[in-house]
C-alpha positions as CSV (number, residue, x, y, z in Angstrom):
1,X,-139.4,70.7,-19.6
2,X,-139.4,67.9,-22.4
3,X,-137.7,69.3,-25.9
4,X,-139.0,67.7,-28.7
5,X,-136.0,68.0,-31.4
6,X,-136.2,67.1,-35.4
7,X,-133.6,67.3,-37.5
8,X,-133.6,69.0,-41.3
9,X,-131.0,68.4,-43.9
10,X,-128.9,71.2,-44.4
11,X,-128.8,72.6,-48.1
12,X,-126.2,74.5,-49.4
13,X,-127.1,77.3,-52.1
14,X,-128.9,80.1,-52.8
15,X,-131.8,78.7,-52.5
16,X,-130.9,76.2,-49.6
17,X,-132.5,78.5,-46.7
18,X,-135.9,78.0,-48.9
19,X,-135.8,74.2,-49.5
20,X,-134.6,73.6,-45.6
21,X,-138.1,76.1,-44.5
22,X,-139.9,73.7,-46.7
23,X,-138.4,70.4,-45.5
24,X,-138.8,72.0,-41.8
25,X,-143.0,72.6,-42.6
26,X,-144.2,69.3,-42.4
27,X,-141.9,69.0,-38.7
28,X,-143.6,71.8,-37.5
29,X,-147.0,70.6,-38.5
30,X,-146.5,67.2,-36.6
31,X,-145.1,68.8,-33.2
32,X,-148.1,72.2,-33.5
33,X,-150.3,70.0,-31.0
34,X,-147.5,68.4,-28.7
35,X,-146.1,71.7,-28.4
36,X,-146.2,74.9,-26.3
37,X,-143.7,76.8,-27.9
38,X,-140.8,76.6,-30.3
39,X,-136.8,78.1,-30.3
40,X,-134.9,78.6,-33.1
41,X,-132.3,76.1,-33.7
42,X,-128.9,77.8,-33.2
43,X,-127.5,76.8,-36.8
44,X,-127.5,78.5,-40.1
45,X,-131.5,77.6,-40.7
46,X,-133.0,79.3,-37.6
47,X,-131.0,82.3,-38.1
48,X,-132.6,83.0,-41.6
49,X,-136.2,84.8,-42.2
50,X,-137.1,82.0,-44.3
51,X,-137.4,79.6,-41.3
52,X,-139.0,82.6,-38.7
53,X,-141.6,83.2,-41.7
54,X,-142.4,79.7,-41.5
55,X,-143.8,79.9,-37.8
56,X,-145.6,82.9,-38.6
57,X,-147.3,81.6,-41.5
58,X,-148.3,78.0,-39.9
59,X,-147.9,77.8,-36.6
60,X,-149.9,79.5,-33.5
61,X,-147.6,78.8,-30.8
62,X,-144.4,81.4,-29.8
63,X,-141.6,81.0,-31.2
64,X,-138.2,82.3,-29.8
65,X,-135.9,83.2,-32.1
66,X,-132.3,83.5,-32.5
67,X,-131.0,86.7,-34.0
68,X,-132.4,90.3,-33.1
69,X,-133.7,90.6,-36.7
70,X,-136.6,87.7,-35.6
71,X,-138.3,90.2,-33.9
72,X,-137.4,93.7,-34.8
73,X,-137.2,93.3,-38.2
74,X,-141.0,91.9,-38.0
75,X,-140.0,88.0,-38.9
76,X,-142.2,86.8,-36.9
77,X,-140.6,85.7,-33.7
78,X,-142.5,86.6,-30.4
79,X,-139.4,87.1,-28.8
80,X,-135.0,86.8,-29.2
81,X,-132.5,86.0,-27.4
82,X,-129.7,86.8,-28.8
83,X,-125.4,87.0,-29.0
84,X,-124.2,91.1,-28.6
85,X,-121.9,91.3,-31.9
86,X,-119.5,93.3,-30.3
87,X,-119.0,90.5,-27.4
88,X,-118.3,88.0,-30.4
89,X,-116.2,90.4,-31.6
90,X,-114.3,90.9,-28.3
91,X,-113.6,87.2,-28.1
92,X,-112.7,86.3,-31.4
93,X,-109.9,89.1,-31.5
94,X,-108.6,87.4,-27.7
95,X,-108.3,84.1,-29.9
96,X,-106.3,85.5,-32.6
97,X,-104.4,87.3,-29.9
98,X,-103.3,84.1,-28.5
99,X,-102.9,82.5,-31.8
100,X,-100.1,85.3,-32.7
101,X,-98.7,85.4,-29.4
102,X,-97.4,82.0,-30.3
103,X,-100.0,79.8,-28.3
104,X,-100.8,76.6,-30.9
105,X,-104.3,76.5,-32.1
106,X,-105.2,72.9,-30.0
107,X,-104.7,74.8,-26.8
108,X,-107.3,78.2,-27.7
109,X,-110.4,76.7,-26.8
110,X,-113.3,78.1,-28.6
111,X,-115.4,80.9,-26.6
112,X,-119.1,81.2,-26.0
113,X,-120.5,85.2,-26.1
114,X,-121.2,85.9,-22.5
115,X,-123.3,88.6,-23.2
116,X,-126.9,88.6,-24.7
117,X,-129.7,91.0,-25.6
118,X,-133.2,90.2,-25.6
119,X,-136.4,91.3,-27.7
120,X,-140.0,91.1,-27.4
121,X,-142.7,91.3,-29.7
122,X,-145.7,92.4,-27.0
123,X,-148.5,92.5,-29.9
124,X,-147.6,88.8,-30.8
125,X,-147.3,88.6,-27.0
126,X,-150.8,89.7,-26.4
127,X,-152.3,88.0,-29.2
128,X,-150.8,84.6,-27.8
129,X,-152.0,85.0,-24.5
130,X,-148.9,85.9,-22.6
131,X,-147.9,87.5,-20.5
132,X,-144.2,89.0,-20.0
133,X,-142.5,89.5,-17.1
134,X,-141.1,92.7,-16.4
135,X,-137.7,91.4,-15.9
136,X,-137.9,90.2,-19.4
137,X,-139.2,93.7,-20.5
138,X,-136.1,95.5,-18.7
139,X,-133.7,93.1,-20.4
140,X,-134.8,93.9,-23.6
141,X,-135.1,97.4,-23.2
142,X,-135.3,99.3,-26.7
143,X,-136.2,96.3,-28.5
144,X,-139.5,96.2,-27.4
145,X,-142.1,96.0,-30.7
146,X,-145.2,97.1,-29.3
C-alpha cells in the first residue's frame, strides 16, 4: 500500500469548512488517476459534509470516511469507520478521574477509542465495482445503506 498524502490549510470560521473543500478540489483532481481510493483525513476537515460532498461531486473512486454521518446521513462516503461516542466518552471521564484523584496532568496519557463501528453504502458499493466482504457487512450491521 503507497498513501499518497496532501496537506490543506486549515481555516478557521464559518465558512472555513467551505474554503478548505475548495482548497482540497484541485488535490483531489491531481491524485483521481494515481488513486484507487481515498480516506478521510482524521482532522476537523474530513469530519465535515463539505469535504465528503466534495468526493461525491468530483471524484469516481471510494472514499472512506470518518464519521457515521459520511454514509448514513447520504454524504457521500462509500463506507465509515468510525469512533463509538460512548467509548470516547468512557475514556475521557477515566482521564478526569485521574486528574481529580490527584494524578498531575503530564502523567494521564491521552487515550485512543478502542472501539469502532463501521458503515457501508452497498449502492455506491455496487456502482463502484465492489465488492464487500461479509465480515465487513456483519461489522457494520444496521448501518448498512442499501
Amino acid at each position: 500500500i503507497e498513501i499518497l498524502y496532501r496537506p490543506v490549510s486549515v481555516i478557521q470560521g464559518e465558512q472555513g469548512d467551505k474554503r478548505m473543500a475548495a482548497e482540497a478540489l484541485p488535490l483531489l483532481q491531481e491524485l483521481e488517476p494515481q488513486v484507487d481510493a481515498f480516506i478521510s483525513p482524521n482532522d476537523q476537515l474530513g469530519s465535515r459534509e463539505t469535504f465528503v460532498r466534495l468526493f461525491q461531486d468530483h471524484s469516481n473512486k471510494p472514499l472512506i470516511g470518518l464519521v457515521k454521518s459520511d454514509v448514513m446521513s447520504g454524504w457521500g462516503a462509500m463506507a465509515s469507520v468510525f469512533s463509538l461516542h460512548d467509548n470516547i466518552g468512557q475514556l475521557a471521564a477515566e482521564m478526569i478521574r485521574d486528574l481529580f484523584e490527584g494524578k498531575p496532568m503530564n502523567e494521564i496519557a491521552p487515550r485512543w477509542p478502542s472501539r469502532y463501528g463501521y458503515a457501508v453504502d452497498l449502492a455506491k458499493a455496487n456502482a463502484l465495482g465492489i465488492s464487500v466482504p461479509v465480515g465487513i457487512l456483519q461489522l457494520a450491521g444496521e448501518n448498512i445503506v442499501h
